[in-house]
One Martini backbone bead per residue (centre of mass of N, CA, C, O) as a GRO file, in nm:
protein
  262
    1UNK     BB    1   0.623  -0.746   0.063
    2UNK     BB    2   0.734  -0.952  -0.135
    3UNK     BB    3   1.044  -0.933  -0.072
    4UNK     BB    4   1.013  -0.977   0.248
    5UNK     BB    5   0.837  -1.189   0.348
    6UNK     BB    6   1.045  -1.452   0.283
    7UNK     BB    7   1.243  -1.396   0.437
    8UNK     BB    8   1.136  -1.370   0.716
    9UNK     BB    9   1.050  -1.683   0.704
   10UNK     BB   10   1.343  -1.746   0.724
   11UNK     BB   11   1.392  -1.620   0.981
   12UNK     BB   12   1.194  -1.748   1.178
   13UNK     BB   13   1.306  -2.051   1.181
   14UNK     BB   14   1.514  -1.914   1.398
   15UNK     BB   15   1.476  -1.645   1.541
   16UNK     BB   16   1.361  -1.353   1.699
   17UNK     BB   17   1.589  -1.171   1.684
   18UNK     BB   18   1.632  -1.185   1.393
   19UNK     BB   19   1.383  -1.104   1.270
   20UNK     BB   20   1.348  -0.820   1.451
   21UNK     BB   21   1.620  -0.718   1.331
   22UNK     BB   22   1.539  -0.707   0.990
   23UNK     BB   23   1.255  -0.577   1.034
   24UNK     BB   24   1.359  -0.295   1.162
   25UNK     BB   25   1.564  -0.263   0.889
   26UNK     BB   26   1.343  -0.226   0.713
   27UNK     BB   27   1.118  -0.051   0.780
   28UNK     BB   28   1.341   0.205   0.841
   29UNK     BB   29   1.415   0.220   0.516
   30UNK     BB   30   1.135   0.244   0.392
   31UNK     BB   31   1.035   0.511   0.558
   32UNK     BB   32   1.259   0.691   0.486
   33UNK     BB   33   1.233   0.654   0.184
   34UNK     BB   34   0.915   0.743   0.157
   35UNK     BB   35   0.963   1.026   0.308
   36UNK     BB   36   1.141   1.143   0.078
   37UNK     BB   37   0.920   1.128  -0.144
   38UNK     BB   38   0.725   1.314  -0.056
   39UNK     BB   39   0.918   1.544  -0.022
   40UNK     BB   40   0.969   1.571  -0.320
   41UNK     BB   41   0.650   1.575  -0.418
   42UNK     BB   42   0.604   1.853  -0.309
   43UNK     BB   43   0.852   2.018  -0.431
   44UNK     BB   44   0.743   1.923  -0.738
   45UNK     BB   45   0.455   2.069  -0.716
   46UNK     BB   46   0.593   2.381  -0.677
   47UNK     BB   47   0.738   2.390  -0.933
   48UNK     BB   48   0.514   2.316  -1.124
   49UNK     BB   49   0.377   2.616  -1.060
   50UNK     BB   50   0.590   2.820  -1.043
   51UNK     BB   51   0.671   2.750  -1.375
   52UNK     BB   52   0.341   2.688  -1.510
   53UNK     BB   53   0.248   2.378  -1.531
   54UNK     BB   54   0.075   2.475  -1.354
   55UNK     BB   55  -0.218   2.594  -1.344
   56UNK     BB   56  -0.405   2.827  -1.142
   57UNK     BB   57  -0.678   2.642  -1.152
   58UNK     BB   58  -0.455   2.387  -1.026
   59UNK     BB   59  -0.396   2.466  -0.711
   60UNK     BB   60  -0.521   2.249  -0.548
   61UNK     BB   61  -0.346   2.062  -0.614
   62UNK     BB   62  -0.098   2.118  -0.459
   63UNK     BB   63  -0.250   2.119  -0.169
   64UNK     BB   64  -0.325   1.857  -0.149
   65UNK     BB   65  -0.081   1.673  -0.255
   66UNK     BB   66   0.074   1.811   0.041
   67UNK     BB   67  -0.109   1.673   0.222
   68UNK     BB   68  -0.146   1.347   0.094
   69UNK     BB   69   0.152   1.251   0.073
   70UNK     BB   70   0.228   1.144   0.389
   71UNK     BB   71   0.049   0.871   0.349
   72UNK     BB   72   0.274   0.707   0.192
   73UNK     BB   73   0.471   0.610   0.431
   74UNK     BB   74   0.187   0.500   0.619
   75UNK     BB   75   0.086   0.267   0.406
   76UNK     BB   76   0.330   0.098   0.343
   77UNK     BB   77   0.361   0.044   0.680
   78UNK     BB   78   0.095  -0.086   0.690
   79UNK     BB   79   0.157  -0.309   0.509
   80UNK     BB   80   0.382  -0.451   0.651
   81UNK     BB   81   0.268  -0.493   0.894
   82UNK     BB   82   0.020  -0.690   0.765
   83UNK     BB   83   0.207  -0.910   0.662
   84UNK     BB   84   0.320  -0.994   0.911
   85UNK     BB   85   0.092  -1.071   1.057
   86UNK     BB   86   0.046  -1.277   0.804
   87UNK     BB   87   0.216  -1.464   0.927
   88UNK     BB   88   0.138  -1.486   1.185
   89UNK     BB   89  -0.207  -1.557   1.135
   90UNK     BB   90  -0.303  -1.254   1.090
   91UNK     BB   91  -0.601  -1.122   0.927
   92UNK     BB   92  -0.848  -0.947   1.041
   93UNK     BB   93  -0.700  -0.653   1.105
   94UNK     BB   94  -0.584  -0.598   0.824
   95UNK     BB   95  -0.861  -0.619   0.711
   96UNK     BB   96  -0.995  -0.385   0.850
   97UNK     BB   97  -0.766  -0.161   0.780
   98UNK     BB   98  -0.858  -0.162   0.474
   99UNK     BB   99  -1.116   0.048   0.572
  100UNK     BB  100  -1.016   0.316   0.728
  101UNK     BB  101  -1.036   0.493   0.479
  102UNK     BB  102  -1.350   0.500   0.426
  103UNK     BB  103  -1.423   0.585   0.703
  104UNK     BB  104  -1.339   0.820   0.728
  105UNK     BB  105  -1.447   0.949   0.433
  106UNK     BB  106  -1.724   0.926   0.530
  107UNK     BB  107  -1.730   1.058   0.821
  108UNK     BB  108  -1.665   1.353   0.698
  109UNK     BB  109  -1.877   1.384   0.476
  110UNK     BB  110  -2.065   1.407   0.684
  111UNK     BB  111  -1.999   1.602   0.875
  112UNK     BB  112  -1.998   1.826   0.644
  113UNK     BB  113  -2.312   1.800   0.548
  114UNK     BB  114  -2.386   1.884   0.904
  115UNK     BB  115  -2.186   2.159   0.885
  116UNK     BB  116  -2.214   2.301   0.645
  117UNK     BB  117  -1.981   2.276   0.434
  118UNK     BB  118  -1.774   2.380   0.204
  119UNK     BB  119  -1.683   2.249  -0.099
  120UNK     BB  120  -1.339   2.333   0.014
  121UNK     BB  121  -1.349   2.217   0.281
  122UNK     BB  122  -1.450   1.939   0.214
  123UNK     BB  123  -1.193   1.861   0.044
  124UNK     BB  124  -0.969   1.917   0.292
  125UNK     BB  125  -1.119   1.726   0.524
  126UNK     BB  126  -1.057   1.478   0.354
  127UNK     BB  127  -0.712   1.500   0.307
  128UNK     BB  128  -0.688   1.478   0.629
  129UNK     BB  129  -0.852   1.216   0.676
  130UNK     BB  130  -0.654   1.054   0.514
  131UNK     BB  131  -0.421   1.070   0.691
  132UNK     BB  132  -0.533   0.977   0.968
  133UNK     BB  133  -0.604   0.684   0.847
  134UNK     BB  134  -0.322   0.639   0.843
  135UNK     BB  135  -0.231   0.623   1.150
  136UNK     BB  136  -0.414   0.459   1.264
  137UNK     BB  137  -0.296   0.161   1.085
  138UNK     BB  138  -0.035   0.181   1.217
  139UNK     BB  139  -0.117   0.200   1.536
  140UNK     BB  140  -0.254  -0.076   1.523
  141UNK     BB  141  -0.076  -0.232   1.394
  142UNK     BB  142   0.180  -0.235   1.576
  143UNK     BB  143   0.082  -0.329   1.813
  144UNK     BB  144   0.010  -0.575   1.717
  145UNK     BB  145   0.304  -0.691   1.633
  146UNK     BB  146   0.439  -0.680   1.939
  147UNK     BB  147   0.333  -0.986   1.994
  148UNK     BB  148   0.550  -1.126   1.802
  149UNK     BB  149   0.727  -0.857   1.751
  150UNK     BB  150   0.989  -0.661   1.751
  151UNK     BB  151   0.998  -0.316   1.701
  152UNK     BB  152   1.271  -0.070   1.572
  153UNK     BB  153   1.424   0.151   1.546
  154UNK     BB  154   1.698   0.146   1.280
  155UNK     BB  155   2.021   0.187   1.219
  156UNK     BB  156   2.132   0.106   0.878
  157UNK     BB  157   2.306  -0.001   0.602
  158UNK     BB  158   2.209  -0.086   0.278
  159UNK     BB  159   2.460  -0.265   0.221
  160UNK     BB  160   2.417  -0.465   0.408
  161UNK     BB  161   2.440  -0.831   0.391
  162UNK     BB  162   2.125  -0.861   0.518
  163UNK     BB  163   1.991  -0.687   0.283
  164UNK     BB  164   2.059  -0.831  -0.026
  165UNK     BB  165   1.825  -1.008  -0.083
  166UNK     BB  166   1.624  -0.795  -0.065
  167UNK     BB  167   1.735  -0.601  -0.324
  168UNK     BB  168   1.712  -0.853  -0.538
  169UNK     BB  169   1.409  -0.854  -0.484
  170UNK     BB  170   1.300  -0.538  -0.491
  171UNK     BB  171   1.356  -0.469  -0.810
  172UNK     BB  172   1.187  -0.670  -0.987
  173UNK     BB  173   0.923  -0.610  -0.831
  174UNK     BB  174   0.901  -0.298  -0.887
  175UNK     BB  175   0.881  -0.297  -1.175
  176UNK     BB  176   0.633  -0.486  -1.211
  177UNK     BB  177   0.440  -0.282  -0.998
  178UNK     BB  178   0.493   0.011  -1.193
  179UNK     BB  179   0.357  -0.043  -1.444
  180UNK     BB  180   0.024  -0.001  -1.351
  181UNK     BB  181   0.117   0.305  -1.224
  182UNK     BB  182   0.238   0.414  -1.494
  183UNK     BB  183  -0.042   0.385  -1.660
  184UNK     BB  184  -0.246   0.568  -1.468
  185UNK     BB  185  -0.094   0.825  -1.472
  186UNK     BB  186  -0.090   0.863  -1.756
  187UNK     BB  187  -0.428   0.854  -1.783
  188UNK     BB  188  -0.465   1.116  -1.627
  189UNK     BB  189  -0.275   1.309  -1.778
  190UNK     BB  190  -0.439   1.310  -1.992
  191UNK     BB  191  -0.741   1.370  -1.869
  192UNK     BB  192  -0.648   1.685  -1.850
  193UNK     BB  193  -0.675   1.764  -2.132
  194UNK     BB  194  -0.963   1.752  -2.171
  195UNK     BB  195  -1.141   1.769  -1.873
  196UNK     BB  196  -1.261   1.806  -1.597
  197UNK     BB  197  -1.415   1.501  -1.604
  198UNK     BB  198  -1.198   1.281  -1.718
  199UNK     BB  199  -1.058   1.154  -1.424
  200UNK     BB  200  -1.316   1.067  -1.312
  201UNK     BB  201  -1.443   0.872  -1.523
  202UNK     BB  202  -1.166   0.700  -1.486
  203UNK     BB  203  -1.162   0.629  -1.255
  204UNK     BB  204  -1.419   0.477  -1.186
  205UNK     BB  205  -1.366   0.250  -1.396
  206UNK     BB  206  -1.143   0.133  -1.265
  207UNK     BB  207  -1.292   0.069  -1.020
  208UNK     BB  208  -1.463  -0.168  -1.165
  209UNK     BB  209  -1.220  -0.342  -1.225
  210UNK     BB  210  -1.044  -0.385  -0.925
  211UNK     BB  211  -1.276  -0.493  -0.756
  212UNK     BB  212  -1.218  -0.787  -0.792
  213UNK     BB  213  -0.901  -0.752  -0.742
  214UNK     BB  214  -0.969  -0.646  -0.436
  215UNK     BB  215  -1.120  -0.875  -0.333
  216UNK     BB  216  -0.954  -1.131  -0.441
  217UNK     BB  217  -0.672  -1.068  -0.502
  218UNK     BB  218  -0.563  -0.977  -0.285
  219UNK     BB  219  -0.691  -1.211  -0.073
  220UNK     BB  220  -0.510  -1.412  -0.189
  221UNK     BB  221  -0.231  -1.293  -0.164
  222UNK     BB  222  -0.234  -1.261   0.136
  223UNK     BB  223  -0.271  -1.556   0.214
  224UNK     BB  224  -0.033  -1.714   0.031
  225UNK     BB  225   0.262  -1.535   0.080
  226UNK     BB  226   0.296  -1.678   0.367
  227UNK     BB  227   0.223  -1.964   0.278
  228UNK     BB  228   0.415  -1.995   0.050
  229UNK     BB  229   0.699  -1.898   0.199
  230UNK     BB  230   0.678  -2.131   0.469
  231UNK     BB  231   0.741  -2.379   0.255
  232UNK     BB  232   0.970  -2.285   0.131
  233UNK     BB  233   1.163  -2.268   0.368
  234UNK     BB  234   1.112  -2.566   0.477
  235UNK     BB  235   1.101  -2.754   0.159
  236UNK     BB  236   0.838  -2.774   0.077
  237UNK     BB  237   0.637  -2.855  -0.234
  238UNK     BB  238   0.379  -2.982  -0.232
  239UNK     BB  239   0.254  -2.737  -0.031
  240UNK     BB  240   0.307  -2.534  -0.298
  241UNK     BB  241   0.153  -2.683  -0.524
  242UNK     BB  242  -0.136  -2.692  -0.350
  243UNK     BB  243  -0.177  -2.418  -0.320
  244UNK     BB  244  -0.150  -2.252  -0.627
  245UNK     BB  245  -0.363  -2.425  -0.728
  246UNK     BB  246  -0.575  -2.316  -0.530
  247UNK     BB  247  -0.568  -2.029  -0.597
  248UNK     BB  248  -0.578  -2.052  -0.892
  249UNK     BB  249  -0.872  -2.173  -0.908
  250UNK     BB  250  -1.024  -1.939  -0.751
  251UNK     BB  251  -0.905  -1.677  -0.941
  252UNK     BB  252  -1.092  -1.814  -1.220
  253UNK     BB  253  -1.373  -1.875  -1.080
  254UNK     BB  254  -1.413  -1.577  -1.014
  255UNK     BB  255  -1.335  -1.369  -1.263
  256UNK     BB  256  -1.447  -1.449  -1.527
  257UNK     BB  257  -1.748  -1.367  -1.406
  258UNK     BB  258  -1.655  -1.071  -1.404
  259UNK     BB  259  -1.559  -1.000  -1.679
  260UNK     BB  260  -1.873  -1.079  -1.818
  261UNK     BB  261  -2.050  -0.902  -1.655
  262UNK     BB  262  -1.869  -0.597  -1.700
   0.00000   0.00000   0.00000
């Protein structure tokens, strides 16, 4: 979303045609690229279960990791999906479907709770209802969506001409936002090693610093790239310096003391 968002703002300023155009051309390939990660991901999964690196008491891992694996191409999807929407000025709908994925895992809770589904069923349960909550925002988001823009599965070459803008931002940005994915990654597989409770007890920690970072930080940044990548496309430099700094002073208002409180 950070590499594509700027580029549709200057696509917007030309024509409806183009915008959609473009939506459709990058979509369609950020989809298929990630529909073929997740079975990458279940692959990996299945080989290191049968060459022995994951051992037989984590094979839930595995079945568990090919249930929810293609979550992945469907919240990518729906990310981009609620970014378009944010540029053109809607906000309430994406905000509300980044929480359908609680409702639905909360949902599945009660009902295992009250089938008395046992410990396995219902972890099973909450797995597929993960997928599902995928769908769900997908097909929400979509339809919103097709209100300012037209978007259609299209095939296009990753290398054509109108793609490179897209994919010498999308490189920078990738890695800078891998970081701290692969840093989660490592703390949680060193995590494996100590004991049954050690990825729990550290995924909550982590839990507890970015909630801050998920109420403040990602809603700051969700108003301002589509705020200030319009205001860059128009060549407005005021209005990009007035938005920024005020974004700027509200997550230093808020986050500081959520620092010394936590």
């Amino acid at each position: 979303a950070n590499a594509f968002i700027p580029l549709l703002a200057n696509e917007k300023n030309k024509t409806q045609n183009n915008s959609s155009d473009f939506t459709s051309k990058i979509l369609s390939l950020t989809s298929v690229f990630n529909s073929l990660l997740a079975i990458l991901g279940i692959c990996i999964l299945f080989i290191l279960f049968y060459s022995g690196v994951i051992s037989e008491e984590s094979q839930e891992l595995v079945y568990l990791g090919s249930i929810m694996l293609p979550y992945l191409p469907l919240i990518c999807l729906a990310g981009l999906l609620g970014s378009i929407l944010n540029l053109y000025g809607e906000y309430s709908r994406p905000a509300l479907m980044s929480s359908a994925m609680n409702i639905c895992l909360i949902s599945s809770s009660f009902f295992a709770v009250f089938a008395d589904l046992s410990a396995k069923e219902s972890i099973y349960l909450l797995a597929f209802s993960l997928v599902f909550s995928g769908l769900l925002q997908v097909f929400i988001l979509f339809k919103s969506s097709q209100k300012f823009i037209k978007i259609r599965f299209k095939r296009s070459d990753p290398k054509a001409k109108e793609l490179k803008p897209f994919w010498n931002n999308f490189i920078p940005v990738i890695i800078g936002a891998s970081a701290q994915q692969m840093s989660t990654m490592r703390d949680k597989t060193i995590a494996l090693w100590i004991g049954p409770h050690a990825v729990s007890s550290i995924s909550y920690s982590e839990l507890l610093i970015y909630l801050p970072v998920g109420i403040f930080g990602v809603s700051l940044g969700s108003v301002c790239l589509p705020s200030l990548s319009s205001s860059l496309a128009k060549g407005n430099k005021v209005d990009v310096q007035r938005d920024f700094n005020k974004a700027l002073s509200q997550a230093l208002f808020l986050s500081i003391p959520c620092s010394f409180l936590f």
